[in-house]
N, CA, C and O atoms as a CHARMM CRD file, in Angstrom:
* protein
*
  364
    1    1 UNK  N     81.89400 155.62300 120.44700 PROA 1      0.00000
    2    1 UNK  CA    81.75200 155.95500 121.85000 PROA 1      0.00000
    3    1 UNK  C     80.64600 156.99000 122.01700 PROA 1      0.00000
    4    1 UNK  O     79.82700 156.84400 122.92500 PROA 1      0.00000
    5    2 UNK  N     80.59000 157.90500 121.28500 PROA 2      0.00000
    6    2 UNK  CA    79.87200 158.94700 121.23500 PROA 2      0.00000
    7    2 UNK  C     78.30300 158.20300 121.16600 PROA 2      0.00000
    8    2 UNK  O     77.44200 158.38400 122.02700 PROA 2      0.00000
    9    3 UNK  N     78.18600 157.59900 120.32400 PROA 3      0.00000
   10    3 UNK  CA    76.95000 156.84700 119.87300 PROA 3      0.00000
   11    3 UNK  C     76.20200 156.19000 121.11000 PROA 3      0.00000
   12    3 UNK  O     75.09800 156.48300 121.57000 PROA 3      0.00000
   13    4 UNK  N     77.38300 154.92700 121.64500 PROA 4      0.00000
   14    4 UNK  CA    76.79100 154.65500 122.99600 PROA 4      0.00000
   15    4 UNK  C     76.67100 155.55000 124.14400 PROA 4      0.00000
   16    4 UNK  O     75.95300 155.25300 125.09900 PROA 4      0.00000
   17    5 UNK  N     77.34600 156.63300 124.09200 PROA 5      0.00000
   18    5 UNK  CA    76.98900 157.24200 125.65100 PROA 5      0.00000
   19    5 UNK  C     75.90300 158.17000 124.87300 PROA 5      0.00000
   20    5 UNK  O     75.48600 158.81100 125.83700 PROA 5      0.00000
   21    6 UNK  N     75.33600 158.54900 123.99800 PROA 6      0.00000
   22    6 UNK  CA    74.13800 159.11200 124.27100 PROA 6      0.00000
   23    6 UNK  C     73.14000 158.72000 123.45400 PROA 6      0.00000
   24    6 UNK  O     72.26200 159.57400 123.32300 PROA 6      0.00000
   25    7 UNK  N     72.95400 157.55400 122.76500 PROA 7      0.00000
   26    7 UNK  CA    71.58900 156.29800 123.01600 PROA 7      0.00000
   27    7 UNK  C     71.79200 155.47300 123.78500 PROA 7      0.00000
   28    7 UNK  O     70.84300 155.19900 124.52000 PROA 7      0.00000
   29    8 UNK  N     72.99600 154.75900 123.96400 PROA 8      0.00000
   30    8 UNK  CA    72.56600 153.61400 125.02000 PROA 8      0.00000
   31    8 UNK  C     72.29400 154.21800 126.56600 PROA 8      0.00000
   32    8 UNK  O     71.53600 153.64600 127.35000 PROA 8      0.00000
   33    9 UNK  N     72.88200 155.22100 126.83100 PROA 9      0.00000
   34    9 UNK  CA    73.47800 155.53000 128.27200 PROA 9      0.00000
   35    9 UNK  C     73.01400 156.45500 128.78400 PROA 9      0.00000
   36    9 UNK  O     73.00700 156.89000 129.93500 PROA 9      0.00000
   37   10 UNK  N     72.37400 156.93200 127.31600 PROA 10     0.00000
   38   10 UNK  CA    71.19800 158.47100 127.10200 PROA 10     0.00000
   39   10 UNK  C     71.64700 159.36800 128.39200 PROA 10     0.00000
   40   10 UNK  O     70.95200 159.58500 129.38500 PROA 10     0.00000
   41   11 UNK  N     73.17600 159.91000 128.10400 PROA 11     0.00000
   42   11 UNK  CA    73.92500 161.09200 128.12800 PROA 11     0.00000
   43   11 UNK  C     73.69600 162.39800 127.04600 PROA 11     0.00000
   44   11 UNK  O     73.49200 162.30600 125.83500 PROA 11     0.00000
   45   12 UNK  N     73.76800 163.30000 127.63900 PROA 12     0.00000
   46   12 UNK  CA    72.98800 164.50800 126.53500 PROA 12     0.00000
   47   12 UNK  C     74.45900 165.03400 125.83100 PROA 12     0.00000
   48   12 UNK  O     75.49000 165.31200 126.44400 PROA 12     0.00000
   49   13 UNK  N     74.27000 165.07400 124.58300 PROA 13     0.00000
   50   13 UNK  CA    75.59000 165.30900 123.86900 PROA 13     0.00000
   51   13 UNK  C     76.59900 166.40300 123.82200 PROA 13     0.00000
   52   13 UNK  O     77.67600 166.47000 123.22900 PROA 13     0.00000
   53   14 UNK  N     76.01000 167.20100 124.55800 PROA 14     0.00000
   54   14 UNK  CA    77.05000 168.42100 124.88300 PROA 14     0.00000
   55   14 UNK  C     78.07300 167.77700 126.39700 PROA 14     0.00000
   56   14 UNK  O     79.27300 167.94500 126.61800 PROA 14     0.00000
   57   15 UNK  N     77.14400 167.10800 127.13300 PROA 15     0.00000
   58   15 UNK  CA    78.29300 166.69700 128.20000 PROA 15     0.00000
   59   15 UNK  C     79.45100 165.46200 127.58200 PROA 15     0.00000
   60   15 UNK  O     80.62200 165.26100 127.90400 PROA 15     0.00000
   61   16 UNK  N     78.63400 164.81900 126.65000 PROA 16     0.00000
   62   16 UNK  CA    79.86000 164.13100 125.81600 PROA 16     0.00000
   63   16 UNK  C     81.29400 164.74100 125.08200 PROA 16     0.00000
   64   16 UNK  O     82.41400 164.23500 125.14700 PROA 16     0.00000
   65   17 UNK  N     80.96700 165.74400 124.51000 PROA 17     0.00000
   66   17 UNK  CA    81.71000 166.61100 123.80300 PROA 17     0.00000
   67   17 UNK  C     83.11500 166.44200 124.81700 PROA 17     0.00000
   68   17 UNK  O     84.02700 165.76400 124.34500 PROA 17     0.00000
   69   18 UNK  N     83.27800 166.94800 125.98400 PROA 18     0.00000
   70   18 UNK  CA    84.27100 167.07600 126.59300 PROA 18     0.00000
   71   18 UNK  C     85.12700 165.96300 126.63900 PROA 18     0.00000
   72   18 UNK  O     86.35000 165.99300 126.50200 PROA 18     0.00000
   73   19 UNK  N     84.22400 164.70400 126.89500 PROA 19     0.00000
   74   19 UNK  CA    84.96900 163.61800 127.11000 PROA 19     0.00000
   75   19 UNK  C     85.76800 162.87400 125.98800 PROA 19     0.00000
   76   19 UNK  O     86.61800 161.98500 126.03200 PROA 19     0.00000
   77   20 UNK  N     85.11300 163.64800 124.85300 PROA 20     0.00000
   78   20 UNK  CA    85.73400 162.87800 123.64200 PROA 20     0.00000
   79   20 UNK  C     87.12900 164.05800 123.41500 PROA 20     0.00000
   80   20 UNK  O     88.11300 163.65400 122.79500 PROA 20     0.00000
   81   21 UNK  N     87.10100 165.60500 124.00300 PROA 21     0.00000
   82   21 UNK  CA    88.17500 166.36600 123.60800 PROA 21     0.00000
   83   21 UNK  C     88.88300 165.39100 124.64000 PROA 21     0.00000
   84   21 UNK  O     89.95700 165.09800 124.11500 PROA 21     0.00000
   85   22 UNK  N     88.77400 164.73700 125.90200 PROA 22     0.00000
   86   22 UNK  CA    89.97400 164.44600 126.92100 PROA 22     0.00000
   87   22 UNK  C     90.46300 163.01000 125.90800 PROA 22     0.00000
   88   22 UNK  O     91.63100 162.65000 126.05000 PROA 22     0.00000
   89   23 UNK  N     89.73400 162.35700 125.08500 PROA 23     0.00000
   90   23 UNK  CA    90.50900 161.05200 124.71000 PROA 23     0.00000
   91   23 UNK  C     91.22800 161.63500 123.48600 PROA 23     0.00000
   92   23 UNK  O     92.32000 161.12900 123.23100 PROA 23     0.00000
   93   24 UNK  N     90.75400 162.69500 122.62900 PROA 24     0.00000
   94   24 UNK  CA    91.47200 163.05900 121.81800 PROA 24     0.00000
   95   24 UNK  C     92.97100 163.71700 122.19100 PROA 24     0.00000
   96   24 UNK  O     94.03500 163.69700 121.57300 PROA 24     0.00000
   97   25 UNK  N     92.51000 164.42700 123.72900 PROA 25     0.00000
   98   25 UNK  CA    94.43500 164.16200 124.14400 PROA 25     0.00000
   99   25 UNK  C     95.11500 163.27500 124.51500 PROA 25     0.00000
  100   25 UNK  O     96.34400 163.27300 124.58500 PROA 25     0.00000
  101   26 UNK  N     94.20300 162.22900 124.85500 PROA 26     0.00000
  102   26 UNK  CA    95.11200 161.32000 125.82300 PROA 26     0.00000
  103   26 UNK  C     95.62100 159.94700 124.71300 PROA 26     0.00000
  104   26 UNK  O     96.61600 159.27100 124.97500 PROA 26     0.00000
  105   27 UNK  N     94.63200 159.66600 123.29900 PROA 27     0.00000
  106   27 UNK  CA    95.19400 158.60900 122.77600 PROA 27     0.00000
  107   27 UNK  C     95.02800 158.93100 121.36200 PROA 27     0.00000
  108   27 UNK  O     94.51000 159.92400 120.85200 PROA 27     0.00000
  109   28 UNK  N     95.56500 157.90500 120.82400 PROA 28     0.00000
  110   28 UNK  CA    96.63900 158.26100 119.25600 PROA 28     0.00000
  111   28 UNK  C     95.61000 158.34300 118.55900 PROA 28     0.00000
  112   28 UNK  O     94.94500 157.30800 118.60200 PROA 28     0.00000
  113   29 UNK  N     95.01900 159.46800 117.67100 PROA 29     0.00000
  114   29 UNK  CA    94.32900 159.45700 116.37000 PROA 29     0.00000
  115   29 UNK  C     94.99800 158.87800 115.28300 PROA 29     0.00000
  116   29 UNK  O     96.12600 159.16200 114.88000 PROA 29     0.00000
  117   30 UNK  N     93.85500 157.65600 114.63500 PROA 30     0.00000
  118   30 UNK  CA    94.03000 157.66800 113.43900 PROA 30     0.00000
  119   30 UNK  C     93.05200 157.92700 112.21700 PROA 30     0.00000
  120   30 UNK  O     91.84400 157.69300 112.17900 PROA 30     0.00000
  121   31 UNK  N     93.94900 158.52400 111.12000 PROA 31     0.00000
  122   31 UNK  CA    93.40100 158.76500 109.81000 PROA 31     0.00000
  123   31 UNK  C     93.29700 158.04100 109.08600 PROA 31     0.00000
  124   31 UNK  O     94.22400 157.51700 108.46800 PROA 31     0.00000
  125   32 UNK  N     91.96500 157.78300 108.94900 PROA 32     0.00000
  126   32 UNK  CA    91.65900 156.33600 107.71000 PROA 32     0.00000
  127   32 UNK  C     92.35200 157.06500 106.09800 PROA 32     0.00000
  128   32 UNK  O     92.37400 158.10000 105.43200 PROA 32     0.00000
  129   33 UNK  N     92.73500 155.96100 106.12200 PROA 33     0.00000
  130   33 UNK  CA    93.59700 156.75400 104.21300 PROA 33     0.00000
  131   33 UNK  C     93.44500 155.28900 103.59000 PROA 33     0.00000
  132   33 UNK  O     93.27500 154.25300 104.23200 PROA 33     0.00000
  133   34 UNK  N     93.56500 155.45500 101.86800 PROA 34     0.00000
  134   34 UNK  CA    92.63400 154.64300 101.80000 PROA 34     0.00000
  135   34 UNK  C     93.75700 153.79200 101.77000 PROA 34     0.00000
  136   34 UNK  O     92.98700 153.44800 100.87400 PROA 34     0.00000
  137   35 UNK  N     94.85100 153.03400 101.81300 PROA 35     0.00000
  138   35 UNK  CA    95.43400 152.00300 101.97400 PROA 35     0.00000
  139   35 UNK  C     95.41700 151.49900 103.14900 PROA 35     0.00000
  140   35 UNK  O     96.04300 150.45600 103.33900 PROA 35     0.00000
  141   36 UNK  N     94.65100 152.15900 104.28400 PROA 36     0.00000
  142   36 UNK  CA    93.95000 151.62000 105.82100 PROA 36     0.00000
  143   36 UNK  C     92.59800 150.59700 105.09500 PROA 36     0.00000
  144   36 UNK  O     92.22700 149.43100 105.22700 PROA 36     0.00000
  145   37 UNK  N     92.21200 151.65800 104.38000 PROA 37     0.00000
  146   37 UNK  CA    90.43300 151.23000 103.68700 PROA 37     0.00000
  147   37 UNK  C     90.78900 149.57200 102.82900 PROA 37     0.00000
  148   37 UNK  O     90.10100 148.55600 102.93200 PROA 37     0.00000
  149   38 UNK  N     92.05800 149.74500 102.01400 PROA 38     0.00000
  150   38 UNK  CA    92.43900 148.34000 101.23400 PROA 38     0.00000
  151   38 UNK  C     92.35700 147.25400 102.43900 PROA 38     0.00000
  152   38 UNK  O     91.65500 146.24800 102.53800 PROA 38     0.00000
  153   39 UNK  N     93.19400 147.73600 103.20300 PROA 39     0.00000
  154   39 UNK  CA    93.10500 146.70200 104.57100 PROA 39     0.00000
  155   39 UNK  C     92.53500 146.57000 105.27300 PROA 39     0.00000
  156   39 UNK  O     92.85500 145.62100 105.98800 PROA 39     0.00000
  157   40 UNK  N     91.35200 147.28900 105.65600 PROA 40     0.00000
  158   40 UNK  CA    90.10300 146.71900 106.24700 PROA 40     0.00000
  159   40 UNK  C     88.98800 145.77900 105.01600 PROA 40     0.00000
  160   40 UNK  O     87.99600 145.15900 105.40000 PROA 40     0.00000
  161   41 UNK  N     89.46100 145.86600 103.40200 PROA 41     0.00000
  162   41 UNK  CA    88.56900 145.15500 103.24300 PROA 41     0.00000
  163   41 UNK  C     88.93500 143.93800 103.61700 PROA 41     0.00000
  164   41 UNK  O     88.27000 143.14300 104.28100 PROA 41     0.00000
  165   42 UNK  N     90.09900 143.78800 103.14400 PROA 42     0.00000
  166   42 UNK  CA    91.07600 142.48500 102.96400 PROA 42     0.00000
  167   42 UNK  C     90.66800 141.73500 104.62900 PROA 42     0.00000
  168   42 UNK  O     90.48200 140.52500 104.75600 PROA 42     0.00000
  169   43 UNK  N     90.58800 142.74800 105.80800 PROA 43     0.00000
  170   43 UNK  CA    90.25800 141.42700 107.17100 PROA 43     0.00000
  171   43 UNK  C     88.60100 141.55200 106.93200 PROA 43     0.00000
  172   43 UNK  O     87.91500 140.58800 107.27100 PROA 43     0.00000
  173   44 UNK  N     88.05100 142.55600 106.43700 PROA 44     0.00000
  174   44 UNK  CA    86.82600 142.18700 106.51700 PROA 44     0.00000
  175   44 UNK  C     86.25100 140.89800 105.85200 PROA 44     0.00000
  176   44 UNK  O     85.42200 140.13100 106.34200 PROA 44     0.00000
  177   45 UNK  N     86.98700 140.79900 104.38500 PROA 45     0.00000
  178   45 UNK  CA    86.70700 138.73300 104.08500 PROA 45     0.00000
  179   45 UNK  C     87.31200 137.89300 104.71000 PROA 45     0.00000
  180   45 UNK  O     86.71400 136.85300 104.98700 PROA 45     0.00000
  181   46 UNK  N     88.73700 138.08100 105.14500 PROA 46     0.00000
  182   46 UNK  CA    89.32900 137.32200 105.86500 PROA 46     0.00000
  183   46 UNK  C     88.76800 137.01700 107.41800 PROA 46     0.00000
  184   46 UNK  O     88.85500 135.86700 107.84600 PROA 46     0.00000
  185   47 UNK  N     88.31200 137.85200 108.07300 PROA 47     0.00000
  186   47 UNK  CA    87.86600 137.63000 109.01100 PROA 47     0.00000
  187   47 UNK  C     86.47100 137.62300 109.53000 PROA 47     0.00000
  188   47 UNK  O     86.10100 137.59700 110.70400 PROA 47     0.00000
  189   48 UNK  N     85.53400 137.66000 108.08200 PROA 48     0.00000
  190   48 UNK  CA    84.15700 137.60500 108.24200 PROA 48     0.00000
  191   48 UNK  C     83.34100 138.62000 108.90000 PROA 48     0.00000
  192   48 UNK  O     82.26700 138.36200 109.44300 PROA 48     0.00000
  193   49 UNK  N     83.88000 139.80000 108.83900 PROA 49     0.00000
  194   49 UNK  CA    83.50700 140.97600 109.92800 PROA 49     0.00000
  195   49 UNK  C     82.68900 141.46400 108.91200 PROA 49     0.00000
  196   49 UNK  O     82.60200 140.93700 107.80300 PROA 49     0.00000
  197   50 UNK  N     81.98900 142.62700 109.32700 PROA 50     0.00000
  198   50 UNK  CA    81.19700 144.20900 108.24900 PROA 50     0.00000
  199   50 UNK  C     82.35900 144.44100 107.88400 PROA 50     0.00000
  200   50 UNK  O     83.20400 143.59000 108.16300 PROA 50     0.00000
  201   51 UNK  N     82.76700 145.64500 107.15400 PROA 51     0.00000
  202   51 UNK  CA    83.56500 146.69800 106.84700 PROA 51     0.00000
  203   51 UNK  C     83.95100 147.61900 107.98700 PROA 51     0.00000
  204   51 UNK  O     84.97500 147.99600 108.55700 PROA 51     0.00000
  205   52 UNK  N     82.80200 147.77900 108.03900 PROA 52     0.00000
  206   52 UNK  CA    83.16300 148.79500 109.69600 PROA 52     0.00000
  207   52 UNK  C     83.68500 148.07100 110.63400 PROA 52     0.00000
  208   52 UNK  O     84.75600 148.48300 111.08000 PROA 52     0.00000
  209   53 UNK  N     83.28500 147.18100 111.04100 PROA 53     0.00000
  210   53 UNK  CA    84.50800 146.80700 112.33500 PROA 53     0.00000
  211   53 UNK  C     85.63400 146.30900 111.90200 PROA 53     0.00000
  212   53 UNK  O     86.50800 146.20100 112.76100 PROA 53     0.00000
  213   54 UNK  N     85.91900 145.93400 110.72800 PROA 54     0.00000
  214   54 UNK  CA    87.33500 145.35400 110.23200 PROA 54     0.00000
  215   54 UNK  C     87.98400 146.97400 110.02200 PROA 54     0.00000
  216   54 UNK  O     89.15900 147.23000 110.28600 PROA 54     0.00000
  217   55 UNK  N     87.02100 147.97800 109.51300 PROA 55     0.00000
  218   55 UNK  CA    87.87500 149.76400 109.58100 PROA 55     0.00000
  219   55 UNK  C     88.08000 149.54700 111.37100 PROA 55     0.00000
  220   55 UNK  O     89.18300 149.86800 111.81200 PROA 55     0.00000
  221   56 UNK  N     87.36100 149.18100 112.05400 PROA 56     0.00000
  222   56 UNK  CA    88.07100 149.76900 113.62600 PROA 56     0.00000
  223   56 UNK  C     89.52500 148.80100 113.90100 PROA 56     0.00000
  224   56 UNK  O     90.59600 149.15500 114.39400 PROA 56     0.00000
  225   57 UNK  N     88.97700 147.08100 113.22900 PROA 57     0.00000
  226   57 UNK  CA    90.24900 146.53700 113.80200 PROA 57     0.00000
  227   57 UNK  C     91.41200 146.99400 113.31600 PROA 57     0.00000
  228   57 UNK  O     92.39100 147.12600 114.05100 PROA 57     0.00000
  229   58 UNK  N     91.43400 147.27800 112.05900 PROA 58     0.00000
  230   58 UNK  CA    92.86000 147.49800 111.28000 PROA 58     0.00000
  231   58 UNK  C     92.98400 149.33500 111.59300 PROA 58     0.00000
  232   58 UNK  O     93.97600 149.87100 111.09800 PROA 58     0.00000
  233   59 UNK  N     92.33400 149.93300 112.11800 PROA 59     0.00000
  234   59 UNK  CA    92.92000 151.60900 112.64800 PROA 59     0.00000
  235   59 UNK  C     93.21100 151.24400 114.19400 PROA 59     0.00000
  236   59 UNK  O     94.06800 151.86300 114.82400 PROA 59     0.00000
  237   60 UNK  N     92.56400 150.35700 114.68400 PROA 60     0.00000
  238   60 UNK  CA    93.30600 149.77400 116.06000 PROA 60     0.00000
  239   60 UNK  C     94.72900 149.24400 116.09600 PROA 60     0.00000
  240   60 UNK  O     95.59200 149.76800 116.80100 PROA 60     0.00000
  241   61 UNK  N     94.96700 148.13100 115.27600 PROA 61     0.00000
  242   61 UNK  CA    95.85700 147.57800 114.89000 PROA 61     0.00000
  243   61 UNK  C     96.85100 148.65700 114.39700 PROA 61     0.00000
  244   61 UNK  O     97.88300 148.60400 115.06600 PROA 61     0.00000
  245   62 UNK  N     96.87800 149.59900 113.46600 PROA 62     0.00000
  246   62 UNK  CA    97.14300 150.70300 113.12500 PROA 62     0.00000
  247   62 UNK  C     98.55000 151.58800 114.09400 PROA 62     0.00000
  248   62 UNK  O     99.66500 152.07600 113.90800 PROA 62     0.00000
  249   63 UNK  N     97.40500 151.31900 115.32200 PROA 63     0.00000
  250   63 UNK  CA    98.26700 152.75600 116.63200 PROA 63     0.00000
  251   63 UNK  C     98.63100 151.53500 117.12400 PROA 63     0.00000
  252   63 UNK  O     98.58400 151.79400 118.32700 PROA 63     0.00000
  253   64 UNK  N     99.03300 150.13800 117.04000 PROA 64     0.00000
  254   64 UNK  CA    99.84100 149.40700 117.71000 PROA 64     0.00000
  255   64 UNK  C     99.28200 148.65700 118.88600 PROA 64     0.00000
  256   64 UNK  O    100.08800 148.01900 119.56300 PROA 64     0.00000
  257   65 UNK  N     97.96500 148.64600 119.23400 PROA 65     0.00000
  258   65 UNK  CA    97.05900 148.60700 119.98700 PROA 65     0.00000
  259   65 UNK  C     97.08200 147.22000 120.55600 PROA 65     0.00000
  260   65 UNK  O     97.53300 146.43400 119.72300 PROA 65     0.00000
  261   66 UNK  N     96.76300 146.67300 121.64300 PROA 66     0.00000
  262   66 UNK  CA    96.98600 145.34100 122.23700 PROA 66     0.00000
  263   66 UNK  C     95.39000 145.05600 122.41900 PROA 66     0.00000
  264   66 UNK  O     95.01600 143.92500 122.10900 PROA 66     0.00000
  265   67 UNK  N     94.56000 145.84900 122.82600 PROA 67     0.00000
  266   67 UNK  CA    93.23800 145.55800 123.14800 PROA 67     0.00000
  267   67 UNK  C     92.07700 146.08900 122.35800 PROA 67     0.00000
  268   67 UNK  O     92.55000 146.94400 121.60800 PROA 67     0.00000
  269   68 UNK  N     90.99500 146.00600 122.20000 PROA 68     0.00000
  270   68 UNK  CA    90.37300 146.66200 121.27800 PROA 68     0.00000
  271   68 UNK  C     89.06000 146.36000 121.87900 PROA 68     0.00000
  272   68 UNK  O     88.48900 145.27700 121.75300 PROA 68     0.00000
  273   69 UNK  N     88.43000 147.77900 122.80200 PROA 69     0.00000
  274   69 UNK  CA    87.52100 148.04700 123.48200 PROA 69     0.00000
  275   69 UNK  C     86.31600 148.35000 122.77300 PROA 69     0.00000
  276   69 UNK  O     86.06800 149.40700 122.19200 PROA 69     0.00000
  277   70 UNK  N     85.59100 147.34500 122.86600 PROA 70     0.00000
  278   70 UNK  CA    84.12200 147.30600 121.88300 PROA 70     0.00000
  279   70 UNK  C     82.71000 146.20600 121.85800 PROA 70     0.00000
  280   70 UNK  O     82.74500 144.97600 121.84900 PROA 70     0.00000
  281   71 UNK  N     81.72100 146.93900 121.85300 PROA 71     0.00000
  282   71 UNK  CA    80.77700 145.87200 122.03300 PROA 71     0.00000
  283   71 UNK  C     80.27500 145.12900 121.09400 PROA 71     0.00000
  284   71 UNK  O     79.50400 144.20800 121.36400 PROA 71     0.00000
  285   72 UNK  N     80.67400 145.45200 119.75400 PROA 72     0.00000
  286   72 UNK  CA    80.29100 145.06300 118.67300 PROA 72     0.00000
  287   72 UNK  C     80.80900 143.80700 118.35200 PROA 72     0.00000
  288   72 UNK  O     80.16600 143.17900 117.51100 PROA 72     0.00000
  289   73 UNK  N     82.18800 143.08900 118.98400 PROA 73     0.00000
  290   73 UNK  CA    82.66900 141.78700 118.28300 PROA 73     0.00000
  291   73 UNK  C     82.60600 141.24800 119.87700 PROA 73     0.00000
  292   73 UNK  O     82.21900 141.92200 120.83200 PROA 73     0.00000
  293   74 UNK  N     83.10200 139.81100 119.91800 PROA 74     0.00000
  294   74 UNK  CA    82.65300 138.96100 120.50400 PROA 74     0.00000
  295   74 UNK  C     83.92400 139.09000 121.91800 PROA 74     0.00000
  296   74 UNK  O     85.12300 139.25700 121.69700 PROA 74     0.00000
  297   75 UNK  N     83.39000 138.98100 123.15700 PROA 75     0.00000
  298   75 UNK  CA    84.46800 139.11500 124.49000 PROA 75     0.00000
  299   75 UNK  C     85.42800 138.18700 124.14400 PROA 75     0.00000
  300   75 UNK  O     85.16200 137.05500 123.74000 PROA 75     0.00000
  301   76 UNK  N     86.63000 138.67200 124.30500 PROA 76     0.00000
  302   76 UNK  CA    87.90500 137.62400 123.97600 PROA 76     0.00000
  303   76 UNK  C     88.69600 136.95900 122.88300 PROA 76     0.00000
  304   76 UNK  O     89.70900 136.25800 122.86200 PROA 76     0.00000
  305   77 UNK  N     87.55100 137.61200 121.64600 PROA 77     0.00000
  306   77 UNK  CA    87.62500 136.96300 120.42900 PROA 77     0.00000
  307   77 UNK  C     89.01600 137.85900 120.16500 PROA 77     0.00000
  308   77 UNK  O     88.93800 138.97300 120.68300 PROA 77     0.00000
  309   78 UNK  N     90.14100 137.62300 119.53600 PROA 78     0.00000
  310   78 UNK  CA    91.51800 137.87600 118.98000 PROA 78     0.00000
  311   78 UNK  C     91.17400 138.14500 117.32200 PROA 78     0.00000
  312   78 UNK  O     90.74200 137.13300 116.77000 PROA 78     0.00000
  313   79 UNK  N     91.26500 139.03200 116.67700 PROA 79     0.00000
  314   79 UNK  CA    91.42200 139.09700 115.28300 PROA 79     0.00000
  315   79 UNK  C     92.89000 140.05800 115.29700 PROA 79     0.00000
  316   79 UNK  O     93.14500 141.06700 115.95500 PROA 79     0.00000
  317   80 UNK  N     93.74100 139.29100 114.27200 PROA 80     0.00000
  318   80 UNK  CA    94.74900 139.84900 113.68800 PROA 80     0.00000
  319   80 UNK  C     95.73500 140.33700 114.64800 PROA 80     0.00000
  320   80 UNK  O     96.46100 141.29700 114.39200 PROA 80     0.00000
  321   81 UNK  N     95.78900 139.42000 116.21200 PROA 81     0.00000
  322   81 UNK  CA    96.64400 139.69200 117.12800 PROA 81     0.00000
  323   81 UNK  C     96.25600 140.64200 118.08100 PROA 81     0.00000
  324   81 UNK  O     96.88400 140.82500 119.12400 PROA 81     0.00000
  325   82 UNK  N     95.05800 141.36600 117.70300 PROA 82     0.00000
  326   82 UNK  CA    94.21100 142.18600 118.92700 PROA 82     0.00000
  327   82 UNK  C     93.07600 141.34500 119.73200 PROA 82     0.00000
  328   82 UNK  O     92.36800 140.49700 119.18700 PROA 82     0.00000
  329   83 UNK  N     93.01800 141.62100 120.80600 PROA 83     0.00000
  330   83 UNK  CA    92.02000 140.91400 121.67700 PROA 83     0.00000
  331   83 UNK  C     90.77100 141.83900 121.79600 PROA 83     0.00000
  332   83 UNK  O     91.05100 143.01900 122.00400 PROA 83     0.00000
  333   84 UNK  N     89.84400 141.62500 121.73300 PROA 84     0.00000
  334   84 UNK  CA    88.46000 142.27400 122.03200 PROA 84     0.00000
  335   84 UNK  C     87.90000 142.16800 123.26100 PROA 84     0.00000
  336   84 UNK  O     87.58100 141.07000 123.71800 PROA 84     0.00000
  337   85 UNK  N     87.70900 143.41000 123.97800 PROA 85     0.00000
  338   85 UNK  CA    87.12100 143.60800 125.17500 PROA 85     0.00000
  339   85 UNK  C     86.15000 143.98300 124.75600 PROA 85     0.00000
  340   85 UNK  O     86.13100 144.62600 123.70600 PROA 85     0.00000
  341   86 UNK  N     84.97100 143.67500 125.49400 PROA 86     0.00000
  342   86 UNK  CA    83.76600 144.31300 125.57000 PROA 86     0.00000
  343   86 UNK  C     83.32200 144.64600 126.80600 PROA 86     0.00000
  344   86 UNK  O     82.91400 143.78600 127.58700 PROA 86     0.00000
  345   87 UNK  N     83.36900 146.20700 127.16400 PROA 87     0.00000
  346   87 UNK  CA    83.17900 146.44300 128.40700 PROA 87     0.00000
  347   87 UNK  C     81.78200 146.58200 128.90700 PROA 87     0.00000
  348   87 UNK  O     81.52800 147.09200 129.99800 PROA 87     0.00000
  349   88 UNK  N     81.02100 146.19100 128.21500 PROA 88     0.00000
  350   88 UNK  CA    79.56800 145.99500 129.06200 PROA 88     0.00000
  351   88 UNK  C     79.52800 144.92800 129.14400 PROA 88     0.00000
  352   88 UNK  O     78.63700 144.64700 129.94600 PROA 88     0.00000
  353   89 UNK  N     80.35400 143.41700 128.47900 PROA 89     0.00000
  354   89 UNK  CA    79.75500 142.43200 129.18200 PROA 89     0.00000
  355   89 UNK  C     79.42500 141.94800 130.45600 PROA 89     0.00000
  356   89 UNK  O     78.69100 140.96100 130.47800 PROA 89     0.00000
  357   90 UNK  N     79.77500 142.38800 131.44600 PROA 90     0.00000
  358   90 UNK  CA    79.84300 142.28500 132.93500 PROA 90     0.00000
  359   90 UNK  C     80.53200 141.12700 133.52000 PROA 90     0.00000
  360   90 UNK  O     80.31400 140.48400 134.54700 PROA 90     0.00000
  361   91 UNK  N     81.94100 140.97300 132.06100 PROA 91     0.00000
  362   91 UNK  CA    82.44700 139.31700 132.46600 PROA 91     0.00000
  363   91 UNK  C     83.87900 139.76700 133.22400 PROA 91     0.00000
  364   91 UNK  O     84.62200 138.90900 133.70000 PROA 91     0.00000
């Protein structure tokens, strides 16, 4: 998030700061440990992803998560019982 609001959205990173303390109260942190890491490799072959987005699906999946807000995988696409939103598609 941080990444897109200040290259894509070219927000200056101190006004970001705040917004990431308000999601850090409002939703569940998780700690990658590495039996998270075993299981992101395991969907990353299984599901043909990088590493990194199979680490977001399975720490999504993780906090119990129904949706999984991101521009990186495909609008609507379902991996592992989560649905993928992508909120810039404008769909």
């Amino acid at each position: 998030m941080f990444v897109v609001a200040t290259r894509k959205l070219s927000i200056d990173p101190l006004e970001v700061k705040p917004l990431l303390q308000w999601f850090e109260k409002h939703f569940e942190l998780v700690v990658i440990t590495a039996p998270l890491i075993r299981e992101a490799i395991d969907c990353s072959v299984l599901s043909k992803l990088s590493f990194w987005n199979a680490l977001i699906v399975v720490a999504a999946e993780s906090a119990r998560s129904a949706t999984l807000y991101t521009e990186d995988l495909n609008d609507g696409q379902v991996i592992r019982g989560l649905r993928v939103n992508n909120p810039f598609s404008g769909g």
